[in-house]
C-alpha positions as CSV (number, residue, x, y, z in Angstrom):
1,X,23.0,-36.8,112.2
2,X,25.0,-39.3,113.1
3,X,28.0,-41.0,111.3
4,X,28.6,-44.9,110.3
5,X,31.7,-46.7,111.4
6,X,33.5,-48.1,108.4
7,X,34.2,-51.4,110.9
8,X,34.3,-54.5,109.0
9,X,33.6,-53.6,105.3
10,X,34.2,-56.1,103.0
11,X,35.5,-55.1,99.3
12,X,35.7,-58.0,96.1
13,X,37.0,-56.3,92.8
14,X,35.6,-57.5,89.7
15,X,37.3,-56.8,86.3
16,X,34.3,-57.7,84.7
17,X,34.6,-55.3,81.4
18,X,38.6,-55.7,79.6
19,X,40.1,-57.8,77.3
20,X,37.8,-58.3,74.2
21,X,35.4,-55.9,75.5
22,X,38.0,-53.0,75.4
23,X,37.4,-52.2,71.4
24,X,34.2,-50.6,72.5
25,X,35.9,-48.2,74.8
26,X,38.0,-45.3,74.1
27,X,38.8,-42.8,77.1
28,X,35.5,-44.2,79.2
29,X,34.4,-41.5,81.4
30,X,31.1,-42.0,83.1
31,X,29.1,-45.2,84.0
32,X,25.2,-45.3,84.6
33,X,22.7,-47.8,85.3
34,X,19.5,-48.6,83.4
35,X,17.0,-50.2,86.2
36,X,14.5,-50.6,83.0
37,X,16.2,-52.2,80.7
38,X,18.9,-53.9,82.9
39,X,22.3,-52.8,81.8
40,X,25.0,-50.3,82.5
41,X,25.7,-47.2,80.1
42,X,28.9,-46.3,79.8
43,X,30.5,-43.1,77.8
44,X,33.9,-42.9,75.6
45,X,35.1,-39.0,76.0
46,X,37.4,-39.8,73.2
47,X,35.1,-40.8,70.7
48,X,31.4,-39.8,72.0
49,X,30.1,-43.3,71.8
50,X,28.0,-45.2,74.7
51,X,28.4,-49.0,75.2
52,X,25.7,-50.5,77.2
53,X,26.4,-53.8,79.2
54,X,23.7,-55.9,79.3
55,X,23.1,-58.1,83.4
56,X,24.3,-61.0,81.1
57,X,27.9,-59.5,79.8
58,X,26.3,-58.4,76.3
59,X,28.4,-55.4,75.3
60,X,27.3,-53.6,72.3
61,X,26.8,-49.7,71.4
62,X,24.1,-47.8,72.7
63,X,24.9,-44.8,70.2
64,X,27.5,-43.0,68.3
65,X,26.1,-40.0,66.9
66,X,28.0,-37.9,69.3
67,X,31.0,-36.4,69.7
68,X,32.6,-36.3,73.1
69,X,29.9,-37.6,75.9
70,X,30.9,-37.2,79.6
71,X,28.8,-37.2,82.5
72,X,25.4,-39.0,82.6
73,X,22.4,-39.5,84.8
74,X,18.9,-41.3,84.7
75,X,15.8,-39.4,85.5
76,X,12.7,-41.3,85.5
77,X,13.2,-43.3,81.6
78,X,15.3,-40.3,80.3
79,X,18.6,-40.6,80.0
80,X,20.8,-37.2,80.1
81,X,24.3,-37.0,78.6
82,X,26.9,-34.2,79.0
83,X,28.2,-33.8,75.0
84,X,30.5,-30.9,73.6
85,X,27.2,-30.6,72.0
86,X,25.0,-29.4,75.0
87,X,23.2,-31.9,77.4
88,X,21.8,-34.4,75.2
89,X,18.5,-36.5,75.9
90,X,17.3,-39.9,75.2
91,X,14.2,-41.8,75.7
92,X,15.2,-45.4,77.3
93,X,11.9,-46.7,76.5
94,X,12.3,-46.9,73.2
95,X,16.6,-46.0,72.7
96,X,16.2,-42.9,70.5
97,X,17.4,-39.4,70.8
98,X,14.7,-36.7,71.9
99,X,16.8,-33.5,72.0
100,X,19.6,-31.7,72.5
101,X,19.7,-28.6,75.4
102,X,22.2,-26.0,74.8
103,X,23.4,-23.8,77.7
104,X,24.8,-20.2,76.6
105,X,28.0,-19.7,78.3
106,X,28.9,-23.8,78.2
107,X,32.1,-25.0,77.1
108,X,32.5,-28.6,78.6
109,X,30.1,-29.7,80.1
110,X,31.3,-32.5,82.2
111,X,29.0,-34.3,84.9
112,X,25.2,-34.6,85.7
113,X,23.0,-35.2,88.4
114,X,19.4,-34.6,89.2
115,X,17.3,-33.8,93.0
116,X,14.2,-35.1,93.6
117,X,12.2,-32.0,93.0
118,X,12.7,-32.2,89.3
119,X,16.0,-30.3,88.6
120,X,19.1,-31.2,86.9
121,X,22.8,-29.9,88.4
122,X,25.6,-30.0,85.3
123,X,29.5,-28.8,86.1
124,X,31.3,-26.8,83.3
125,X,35.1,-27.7,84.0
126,X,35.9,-25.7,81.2
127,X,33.6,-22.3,81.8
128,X,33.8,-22.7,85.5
129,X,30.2,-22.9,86.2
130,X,28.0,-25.1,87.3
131,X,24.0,-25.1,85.8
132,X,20.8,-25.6,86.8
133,X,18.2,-27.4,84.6
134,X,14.7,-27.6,85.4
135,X,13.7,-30.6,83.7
136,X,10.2,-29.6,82.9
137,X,10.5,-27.0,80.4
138,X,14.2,-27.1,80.2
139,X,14.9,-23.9,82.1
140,X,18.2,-23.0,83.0
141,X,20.3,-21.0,85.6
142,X,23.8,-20.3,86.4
143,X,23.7,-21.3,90.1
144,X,28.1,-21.2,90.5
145,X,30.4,-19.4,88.4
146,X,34.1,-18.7,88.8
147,X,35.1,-22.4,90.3
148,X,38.3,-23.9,88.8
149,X,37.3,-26.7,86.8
150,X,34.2,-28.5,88.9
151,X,34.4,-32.2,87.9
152,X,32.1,-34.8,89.4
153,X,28.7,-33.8,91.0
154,X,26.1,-35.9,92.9
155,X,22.8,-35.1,94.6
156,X,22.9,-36.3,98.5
157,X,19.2,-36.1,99.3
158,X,19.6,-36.6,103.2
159,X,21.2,-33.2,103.7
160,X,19.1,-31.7,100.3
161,X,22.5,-30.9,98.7
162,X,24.8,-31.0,95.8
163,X,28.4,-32.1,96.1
164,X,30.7,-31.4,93.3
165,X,34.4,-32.3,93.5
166,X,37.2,-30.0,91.6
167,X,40.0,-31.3,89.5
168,X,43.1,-29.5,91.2
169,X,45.8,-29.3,93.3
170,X,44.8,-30.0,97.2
171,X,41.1,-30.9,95.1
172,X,38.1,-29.6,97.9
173,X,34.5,-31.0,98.0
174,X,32.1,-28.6,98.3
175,X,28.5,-28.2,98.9
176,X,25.4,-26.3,97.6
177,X,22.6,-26.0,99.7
178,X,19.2,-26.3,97.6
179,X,17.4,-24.2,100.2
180,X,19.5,-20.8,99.1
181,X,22.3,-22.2,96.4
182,X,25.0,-20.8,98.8
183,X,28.3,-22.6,98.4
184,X,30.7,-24.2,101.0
185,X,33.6,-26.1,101.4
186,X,32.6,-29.3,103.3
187,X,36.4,-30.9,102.8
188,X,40.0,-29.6,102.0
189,X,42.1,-32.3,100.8
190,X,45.8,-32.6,100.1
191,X,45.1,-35.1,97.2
192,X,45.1,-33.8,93.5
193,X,42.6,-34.0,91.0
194,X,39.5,-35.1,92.1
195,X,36.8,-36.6,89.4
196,X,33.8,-38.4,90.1
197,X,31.7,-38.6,93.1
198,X,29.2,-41.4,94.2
199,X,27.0,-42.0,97.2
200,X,25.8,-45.5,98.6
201,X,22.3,-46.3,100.3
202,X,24.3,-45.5,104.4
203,X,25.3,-41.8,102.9
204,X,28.8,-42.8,102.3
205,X,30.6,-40.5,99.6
206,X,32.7,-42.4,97.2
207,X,35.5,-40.1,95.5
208,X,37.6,-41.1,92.2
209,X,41.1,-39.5,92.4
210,X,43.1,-39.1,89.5
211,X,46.7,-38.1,91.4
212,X,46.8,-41.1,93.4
213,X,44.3,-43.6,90.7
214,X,42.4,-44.6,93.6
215,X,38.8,-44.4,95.1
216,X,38.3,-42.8,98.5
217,X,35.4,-43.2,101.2
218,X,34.2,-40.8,103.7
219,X,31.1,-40.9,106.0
220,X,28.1,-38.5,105.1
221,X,29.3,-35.4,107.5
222,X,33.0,-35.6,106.7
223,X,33.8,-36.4,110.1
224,X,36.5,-38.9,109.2
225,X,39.4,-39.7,107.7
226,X,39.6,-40.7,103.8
227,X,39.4,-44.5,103.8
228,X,41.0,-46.3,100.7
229,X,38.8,-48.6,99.1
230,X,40.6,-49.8,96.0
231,X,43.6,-48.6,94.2
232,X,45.3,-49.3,90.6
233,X,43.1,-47.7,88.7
234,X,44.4,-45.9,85.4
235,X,42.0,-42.5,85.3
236,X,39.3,-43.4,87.7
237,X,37.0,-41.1,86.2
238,X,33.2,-40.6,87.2
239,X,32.1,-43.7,89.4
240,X,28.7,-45.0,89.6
241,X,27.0,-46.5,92.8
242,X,24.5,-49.2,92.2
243,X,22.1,-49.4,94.9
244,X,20.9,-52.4,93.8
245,X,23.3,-54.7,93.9
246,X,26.0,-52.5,96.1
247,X,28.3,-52.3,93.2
248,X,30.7,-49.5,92.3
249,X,31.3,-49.1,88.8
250,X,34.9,-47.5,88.0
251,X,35.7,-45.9,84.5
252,X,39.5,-46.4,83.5
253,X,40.3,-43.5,81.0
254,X,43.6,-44.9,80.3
255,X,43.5,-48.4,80.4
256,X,40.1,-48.8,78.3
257,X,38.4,-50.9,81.1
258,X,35.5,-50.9,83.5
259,X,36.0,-52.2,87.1
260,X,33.1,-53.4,89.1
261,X,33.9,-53.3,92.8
262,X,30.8,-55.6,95.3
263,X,30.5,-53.8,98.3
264,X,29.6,-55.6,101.8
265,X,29.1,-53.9,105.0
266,X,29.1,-56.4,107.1
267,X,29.3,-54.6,110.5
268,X,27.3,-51.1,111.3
269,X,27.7,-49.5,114.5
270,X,24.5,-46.7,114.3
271,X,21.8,-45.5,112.0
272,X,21.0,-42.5,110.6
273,X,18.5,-40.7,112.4
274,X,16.6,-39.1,109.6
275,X,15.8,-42.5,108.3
276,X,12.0,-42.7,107.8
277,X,10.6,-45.4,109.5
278,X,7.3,-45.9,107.3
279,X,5.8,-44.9,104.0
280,X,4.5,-41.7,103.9
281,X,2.4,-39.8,101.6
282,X,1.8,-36.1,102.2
283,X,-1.4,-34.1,100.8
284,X,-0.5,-32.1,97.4
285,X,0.5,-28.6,97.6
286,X,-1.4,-26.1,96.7
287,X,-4.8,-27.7,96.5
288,X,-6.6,-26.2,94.7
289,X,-3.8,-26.0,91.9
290,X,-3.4,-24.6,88.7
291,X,-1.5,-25.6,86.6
292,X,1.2,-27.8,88.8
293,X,1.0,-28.9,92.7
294,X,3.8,-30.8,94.4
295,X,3.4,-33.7,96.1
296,X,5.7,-35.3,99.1
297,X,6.0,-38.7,100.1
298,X,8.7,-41.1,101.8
299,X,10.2,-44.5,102.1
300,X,12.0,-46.1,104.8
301,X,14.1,-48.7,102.3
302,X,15.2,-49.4,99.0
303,X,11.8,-49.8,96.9
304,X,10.1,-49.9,93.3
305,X,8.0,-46.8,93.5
306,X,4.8,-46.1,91.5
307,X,2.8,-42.4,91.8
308,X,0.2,-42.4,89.1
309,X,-2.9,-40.0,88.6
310,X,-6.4,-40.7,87.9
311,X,-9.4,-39.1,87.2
312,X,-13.0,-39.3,88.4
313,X,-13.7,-42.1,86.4
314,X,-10.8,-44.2,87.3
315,X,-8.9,-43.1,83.8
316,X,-5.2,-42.6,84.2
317,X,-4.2,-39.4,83.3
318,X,-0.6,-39.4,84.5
319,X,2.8,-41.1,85.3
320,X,5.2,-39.6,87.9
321,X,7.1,-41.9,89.6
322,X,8.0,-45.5,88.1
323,X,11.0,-46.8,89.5
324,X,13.3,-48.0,92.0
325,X,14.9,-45.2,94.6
326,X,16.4,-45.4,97.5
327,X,15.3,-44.4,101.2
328,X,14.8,-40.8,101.6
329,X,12.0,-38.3,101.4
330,X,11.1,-36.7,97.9
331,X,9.1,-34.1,96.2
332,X,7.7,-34.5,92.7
333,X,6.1,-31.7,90.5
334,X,2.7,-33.2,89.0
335,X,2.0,-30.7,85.8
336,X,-1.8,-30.8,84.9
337,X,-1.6,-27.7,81.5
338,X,-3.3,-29.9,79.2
339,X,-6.3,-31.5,81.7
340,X,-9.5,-29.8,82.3
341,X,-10.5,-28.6,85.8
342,X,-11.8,-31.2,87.8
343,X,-11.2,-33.7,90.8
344,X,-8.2,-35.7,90.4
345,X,-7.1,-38.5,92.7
346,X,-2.9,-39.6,92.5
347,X,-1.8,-42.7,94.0
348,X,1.4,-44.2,95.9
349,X,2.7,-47.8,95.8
350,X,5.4,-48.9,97.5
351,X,5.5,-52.7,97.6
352,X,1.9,-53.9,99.8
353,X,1.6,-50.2,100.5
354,X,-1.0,-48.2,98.6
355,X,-2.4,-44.9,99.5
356,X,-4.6,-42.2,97.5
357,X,-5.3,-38.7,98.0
358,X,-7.9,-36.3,96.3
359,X,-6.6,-33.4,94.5
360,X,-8.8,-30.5,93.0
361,X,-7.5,-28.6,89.5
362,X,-9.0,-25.1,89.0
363,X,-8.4,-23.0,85.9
């Protein structure tokens, strides 16, 4: 792997979200974006509500049935909330509550993120633990235990990790590794109270620090120094990455705002090696399935993914993938329980690319 040089980035700090827009917030603690609907989510820890901010400045309430919301994260058109409640769910095509997913052993569940092979990764800062959520059937695992107070966790797809961050004293980052959930220290720090973690399309990890109320930068293997990118903050807590428009979004817990930082990299010295250079789609595995096969594909860039299913007849039959993601290689779980046996074709599109492969369910 090899690193990026941090040569000639260019930073513009928006405070796009303060002054009559602070009455919706109270202790804001996690921003999220909403590709299909176009707006930003944002949660108040103090109060439980969740403000969306519409592309054209529209601030309003999302919901306020709960009682202290944290972290958050987007998975396909669900959107997943970290409540004193339990992780709470919500349907974004149609902005209701589905259900709520309690965790025995949970305390405070604090931040949420999701891999691409359809599993969710939620820290505990109070219990110490961090949990694994298949999102399927909503089964669950405790994958760390015994960590003082994990805080802000993000899924870094080029290594197939998790980072979480701690908020303590000489705060580490640390990694799991998905292939055996073994846990490592990737970075000791001498900064105190780390919160939220990001990642940007290069593999840059973003860091909100609550002892210095700034955000840090450091290239994808930790092989450099902590570079500021903006300070005066008041309670940076979990920061948000849009890929789309290269914007970090910064929760203020104290102050009541939202800061909105454009970043530019003007000036790269190298790429990434593991980059994929085309669009791949890989045959489903196992074929023959029954009930649920995996299927791998990859994209070289930034791009609105679809991966739909069909029948014989041309009929869809299923949804997986509708959305934009960034470059990377993924792995999706296609779950066929309530389809007869047959010959099923699923499809890729990825901008003019479109490929389809034959798949064969046997029960």
């Amino acid at each position: 792997m090899k690193n990026f040089s941090f040569t000639g980035i260019i930073l513009l700090v928006l405070f796009l979200v303060s002054g009559a827009h602070a009455q919706f917030f109270n202790g804001p603690e996690s921003v999220i974006y909403d590709e299909l609907n176009g707006r930003y989510l944002i949660s108040n820890v103090l109060t439980g509500d969740i403000v969306q901010i519409s592309d054209a400045g529209d601030t309003t309430f999302f919901d306020r049935s709960l009682a202290r919301t944290l972290g958050m994260t987007i998975v396909d058109s669900i959107l997943y909330v970290a409540d004193i409640s339990g992780l709470v769910t919500f349907d974004l095509k149609i902005d209701q509550k589905i259900t709520t997913i309690t965790l025995p052993g949970m305390i405070e569940l604090n931040d949420v993120t999701a891999d691409t092979s359809g599993y969710l990764y939620i820290t505990d800062v109070g219990a110490g633990k961090i949990f694994r959520v298949r999102i399927s059937d909503h089964f669950y695992t405790t994958i760390v235990s015994g960590i003082t107070k994990p805080n802000g966790i993000i899924f870094d797809a080029q290594n197939n990790r998790v980072l979480f961050c701690q908020f303590v004293p000489n705060a580490p980052i640390k990694e799991i590794d998905l292939d055996d959930l073994s846990v490592t220290t990737v970075l000791s720090t001498s900064f105190t109270n780390f919160d939220g973690l990001a990642i940007d399309g290069n593999g840059n990890i973003y860091v909100s620090c609550w002892g210095s109320h700034s955000i840090y930068r450091y290239d994808n293997a930790f092989s450099l120094p902590a570079e500021l990118v903006s300070s005066g903050h008041s309670g940076p807590a979990d920061i948000f990455y849009n890929l789309l428009v290269n914007i970090l979004a910064i929760p203020n817990y104290y102050s009541n705002r939202v800061d909105f930082i454009t970043i530019t990299v003007a000036d790269v010295d190298e790429v990434y090696s593991w980059m994929p250079l085309t669009v791949t789609l890989s045959q489903n595995y196992p074929n023959p399935f029954n009930p649920s096969t995996k299927i791998k594909y990859q994209i070289p860039e930034l791009s609105f993914v679809i991966l739909k299913v069909f029948d014989v007849l041309g009929n869809e039959v299923g949804t997986i993938v509708n959305e934009v993601k960034p470059v990377g290689d993924y792995e999706v779980e296609f779950n066929a329980s309530t389809l007869p046996s047959g010959i099923y074709f699923y499809r890729l599109q990825v901008g003019d690319f479109v490929e389809t492969k034959k798949m064969m369910l046997m029960k």
